[in-house]
C-alpha positions, 0 to 999 in steps of 0.5 A: 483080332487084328485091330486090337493089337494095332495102336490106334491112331486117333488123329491119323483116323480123322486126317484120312477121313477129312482127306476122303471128305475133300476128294468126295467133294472135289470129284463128286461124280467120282469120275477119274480125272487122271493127269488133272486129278487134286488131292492125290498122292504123289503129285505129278507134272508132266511135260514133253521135252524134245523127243519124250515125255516127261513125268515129276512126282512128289515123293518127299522122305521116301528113298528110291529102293522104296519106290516100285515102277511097273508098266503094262502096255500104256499104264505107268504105275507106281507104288512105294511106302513111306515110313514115319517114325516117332522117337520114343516117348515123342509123340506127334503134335500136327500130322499133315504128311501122309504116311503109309503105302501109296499107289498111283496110276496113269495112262500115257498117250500111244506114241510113246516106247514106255519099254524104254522108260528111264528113272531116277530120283533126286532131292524127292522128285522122282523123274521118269523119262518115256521116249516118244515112238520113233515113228511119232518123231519129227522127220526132215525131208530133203529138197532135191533139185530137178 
C-alpha cells in the first residue's frame, strides 16, 4: 500500500510521461545513441584536451557529495539525486527541471587509464578528467646524425 501513502504528483506524472514520449520519438528503434544521445540527463560534452579526455555534465542544483562516480573497465557511470523542495503552503506553478535520482552511463575509448580519472564540480558542471594511456600518447623521435 505503498502508493497510498505517497503524494501524488498529478503534473510531475504527466512531465515524466511527455519526456518518455519524446525519447520514444526521438530514438524509435530504441537503439542506444550513447555520446549523441538527446533528452538525457545529465547532459554531457566531451572533448580531448592535450593528453586526456574530457567529460562536462550538467548537474545544476545538485551538490557534489550527492554525485557518485564508478567506473568498471571502459564504462564510466554516474548517479546522484537532486532534491526539490517546495516551501509549505507553496506549491509549484511550472516544473521543467527534473527531480529525483538520475543515472548515466557511458563507454569510453580503449586508450584511455579511466583508474586514473580526477573530478571536481564547479557552478553545477561536474568536470571528470581521463588520461590517455601513456602508450597512446604522442612520442618524439630524435634524428641522429650518421
Amino acid at each position: 500500500m505503498e502508493f497510498l501513502t505517497r503524494e501524488f504528483d498529478p503534473i510531475g506524472a504527466l512531465l515524466a510521461l511527455q519526456s518518455q514520449l519524446e525519447r520514444t520519438l526521438e530514438n524509435p528503434l530504441g537503439f542506444d545513441l550513447g555520446f549523441s544521445g538527446r533528452g538525457v540527463f545529465p547532459p554531457v560534452n566531451i572533448f580531448v584536451d592535450r593528453d586526456e579526455y574530457v567529460l562536462r555534465f550538467e548537474i545544476p542544483g545538485i551538490a557534489p557529495q550527492d554525485v557518485k562516480i564508478e567506473t568498471q573497465g571502459r564504462n564510466l557511470n554516474i548517479s546522484g539525486r537532486r532534491e526539490q523542495t517546495v516551501p509549505e503552503g507553496g506549491s509549484y506553478h511550472r516544473i521543467e527541471r527534473a527531480r529525483g535520482e538520475f543515472s548515466r552511463s557511458l563507454q569510453l575509448p580503449a586508450d584511455l587509464e579511466v583508474a586514473k580519472a580526477e573530478a571536481s564540480c564547479d557552478r553545477g558542471i561536474l568536470t571528470i578528467r581521463v588520461p590517455k594511456k601513456e602508450e597512446s600518447k604522442p612520442k618524439q623521435i630524435t634524428v641522429k646524425g650518421i
